[in-house]
C-alpha angles and dihedrals in degrees: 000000000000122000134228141211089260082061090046093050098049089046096049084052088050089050103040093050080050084053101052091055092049090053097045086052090055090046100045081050101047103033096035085049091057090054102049091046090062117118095250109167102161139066090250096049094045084056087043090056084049107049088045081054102050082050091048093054089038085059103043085056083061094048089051095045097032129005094194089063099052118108076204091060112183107248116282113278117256123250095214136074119231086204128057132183128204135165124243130220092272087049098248115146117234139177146204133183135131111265102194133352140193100265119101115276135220087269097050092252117152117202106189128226097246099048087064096041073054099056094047088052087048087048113044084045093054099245093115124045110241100239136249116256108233133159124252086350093293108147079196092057099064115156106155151359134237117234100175141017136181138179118248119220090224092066107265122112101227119206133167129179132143143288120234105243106240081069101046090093092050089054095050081059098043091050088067091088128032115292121200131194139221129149137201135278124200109228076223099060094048129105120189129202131174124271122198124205130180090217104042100017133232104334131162124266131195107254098175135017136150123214115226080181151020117197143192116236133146124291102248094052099047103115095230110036097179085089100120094115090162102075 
């Protein structure tokens, strides 16, 4: 079967409403967390951290039914993609983006530069598979392969492969807004070690992973949206 952009577009509003839920779980967390921790010792104060906490709730129901609402919006979406595609000489389709990086995502995950220097090494000596391309996590949903990937210096892990020919014309539409990119770790495949920070204290990166997918999503829910390895 191959998909259109129809499927695409019920699937993106499947996903999106997912994500919302997810983000309003990381704020209600964090930011609840940050309320309840404060040093409250009277009766007043106590009714004060309650009363942060019940806006904050109230708030979090708009970002869930309406993002435009929230005093907590959601940051403002990017105007650029992180993949492109383009179509070589044979006319074959290919693309390139940066899947992931080493800067802190939505979801406070760190993956660490040399775990990526790491997956490059696994890959490029055969001891990790180079993943499939699909599109919001969906293994139904494969419309490409990665041949090749490389660590920036900059930070950003760089990859490129091609696109099986029945979904080249569904990625020409879904190029017309901006397309993001994220991929998949195995809880298996992770290692974690220790980071410390002046600012946010000693806290757990990720040292070693290994990706089983990329995938093509829009911008503003890709997990990590400082992916423009190319400026």
């Amino acid at each position: 079967m191959v998909y259109t952009v129809d499927d695409y577009r019920d699937l993106l509003e499947i996903s999106q409403t997912k994500n919302k839920l997810y983000n309003a779980l990381y704020l209600i967390e964090d930011i609840g967390r940050n309320i309840l921790e404060l040093p409250y010792y009277t009766l007043e104060e106590t009714t004060s951290q309650r009363d942060l906490f019940i806006k904050l709730l109230t708030d979090t129901i708009g970002l869930i039914n309406n993002p435009n609402e929230s005093l907590l919006k959601q940051a403002e979406q990017q105007d650029h993609t992180n993949i492109m595609f383009m179509k070589s000489a044979d006319g074959v389709m290919h693309w390139i983006g940066s899947p992931t990086n080493k800067f802190e995502d939505k979801h406070r995950h760190i993956l660490m530069e040399k775990a990526h220097i790491k997956y490059v090494d696994m890959l490029e000596k055969g001891e990790a598979s180079y993943p499939p391309l699909l599109v919001w996590h969906k293994d139904e949903w494969k419309v490409g392969q990665t041949d090749w990937v490389a660590y920036d210096d900059r930070g950003f892990l760089v990859a490129g492969g091609t696109v099986e020919p029945e979904y080249e014309e569904l990625m020409k539409e879904l190029q017309k807004e901006p397309l993001g990119m994220s991929h998949r770790m195995p809880m298996k495949t992770l290692k974690f070690e220790p980071i410390v920070d002046v600012e946010k204290g000693e806290y757990l990166g990720i040292a070693e992973y290994i990706s089983n997918e990329f995938t093509v999503l829009p911008l503003n829910e890709a997990a990590n949206e400082l992916t423009n390895w190319s400026t």
